[in-house]
N, C-alpha and C positions, 0 to 999 in steps of 0.2 A: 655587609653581605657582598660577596664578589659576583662581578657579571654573571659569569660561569654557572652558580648557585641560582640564581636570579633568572637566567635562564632556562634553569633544567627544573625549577618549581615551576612559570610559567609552561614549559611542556606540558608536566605531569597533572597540570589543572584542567588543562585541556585533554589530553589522550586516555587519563585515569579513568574519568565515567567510559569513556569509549569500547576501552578495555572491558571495564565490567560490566557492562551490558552485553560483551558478545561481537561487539560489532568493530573494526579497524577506522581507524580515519579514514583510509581510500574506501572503504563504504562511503562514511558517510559523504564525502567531498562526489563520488561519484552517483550519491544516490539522484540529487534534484540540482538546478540549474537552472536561471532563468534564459528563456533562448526568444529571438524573434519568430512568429509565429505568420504563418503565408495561409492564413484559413479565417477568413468573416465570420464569429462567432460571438456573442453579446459578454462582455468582461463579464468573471465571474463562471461559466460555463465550463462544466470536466470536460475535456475530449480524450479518448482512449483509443489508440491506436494499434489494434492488435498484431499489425507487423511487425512495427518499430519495438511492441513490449513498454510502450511510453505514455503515461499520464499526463497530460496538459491541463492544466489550471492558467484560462484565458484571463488575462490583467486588461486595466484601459486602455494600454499605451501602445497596443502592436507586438508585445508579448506575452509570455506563458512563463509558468513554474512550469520546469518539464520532472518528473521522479519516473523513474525506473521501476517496471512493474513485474511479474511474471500474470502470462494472460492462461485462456483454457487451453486445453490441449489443443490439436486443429481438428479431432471430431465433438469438443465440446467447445468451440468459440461463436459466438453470436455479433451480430449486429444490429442496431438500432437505437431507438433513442427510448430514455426513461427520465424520471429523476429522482435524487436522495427521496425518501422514506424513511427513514429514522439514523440515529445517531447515538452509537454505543459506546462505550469506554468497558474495556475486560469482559465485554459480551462471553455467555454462553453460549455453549456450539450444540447444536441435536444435529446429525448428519443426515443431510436428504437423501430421499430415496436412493438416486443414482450412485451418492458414494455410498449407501450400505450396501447396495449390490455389489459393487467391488469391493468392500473389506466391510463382510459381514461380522466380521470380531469387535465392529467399532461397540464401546457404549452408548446407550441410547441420548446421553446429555456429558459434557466436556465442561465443565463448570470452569465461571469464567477468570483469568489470571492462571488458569494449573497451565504448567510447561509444554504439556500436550496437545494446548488447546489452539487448534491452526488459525482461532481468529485475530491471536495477537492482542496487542495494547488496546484494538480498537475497529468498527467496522462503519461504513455507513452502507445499509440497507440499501438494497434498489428496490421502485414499486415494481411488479409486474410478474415478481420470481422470485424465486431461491438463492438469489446471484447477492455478492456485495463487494465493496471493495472493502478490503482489510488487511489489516496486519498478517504478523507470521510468526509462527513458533521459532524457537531458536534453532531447531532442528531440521525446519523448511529456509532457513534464510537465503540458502545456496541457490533456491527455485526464479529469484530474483533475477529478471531478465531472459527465461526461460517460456515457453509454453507447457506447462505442469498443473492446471486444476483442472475443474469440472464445468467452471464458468467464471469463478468467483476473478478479480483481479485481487492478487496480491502484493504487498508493500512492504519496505523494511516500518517497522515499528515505532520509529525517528518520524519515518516522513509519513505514515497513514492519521499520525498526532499533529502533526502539520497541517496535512490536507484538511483533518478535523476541526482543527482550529481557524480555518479559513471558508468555510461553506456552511448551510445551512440544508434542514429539510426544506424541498422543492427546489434545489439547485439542479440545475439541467443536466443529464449525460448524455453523450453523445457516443455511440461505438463504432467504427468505423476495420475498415480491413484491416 
């Protein structure tokens, strides 16, 4: 087999799933990051930043996983602290109050995996609310970096599986400006 071959199979192992899931390598390369972190917070702690539009998953060492979020609108973004309450994979959606008031067409349940369904691969619950952080339908992914919910933070689908896989119920959040 010649370089060249050898090559363009090693691409294509790599970029092929990428492709068929929807999403580009500069997603994924741009979605999370590990970055130094200028904020006293106990390893382990979400902090969400809703100017920056930025996830932080606080590590021991003086850094964070930072992922790229879309937060609430700016008449729907909160602040304050909670923590995970549960942990879904293809969660079903029932729309809270507030988004049926705005698209009263919704169905009352979004069953969960259908393409429709804005919670994605995955959510983890917040106590306190209606709020969660979660995945994105294929058709919200562009919301990504954006201020576009109702509270919920949203994630590409990559990295909410991520986040998932690294936190537990009772993990701390933190919501800040």
């Amino acid at each position: 087999m010649t370089v060249g071959l050898k090559r363009w199979l090693a691409a294509a192992a790599i970029f092929a799933p990428a492709a068929l899931a929807g999403f580009s390598a500069t997603d994924r390369a741009e979605a999370r990051e590990v970055v130094r972190l200028r904020q006293d917070m106990p390893p382990g702690t979400i902090v969400i930043r809703n100017s920056e539009r930025r996830l932080y998953l606080v590590q021991d060492n003086g850094t964070a996983i930072r992922y790229r979020i879309a937060v609430g609108r700016p008449s729907e973004q909160w602040r304050g602290e909670t923590v995970i309450s549960g942990r879904h994979v293809r969660p079903a959606w029932s729309p809270p109050a507030v988004v049926r008031r705005a698209n009263p067409r919704l169905p009352d349940v979004i069953a969960g995996g259908a393409p429709n369904n804005p919670m994605g691969a995955a959510a983890l619950t917040l106590a306190g609310g209606e709020y969660a952080i979660h995945g994105t339908s294929a058709s919200m992914r562009r919301s990504i970096g954006t201020a576009a919910s109702f509270g919920c933070f949203r994630m590409y689908d990559e990295d909410v599986m991520d986040l998932l896989n690294r936190v537990s119920v009772g993990t701390r959040v933190v919501v800040t400006h």
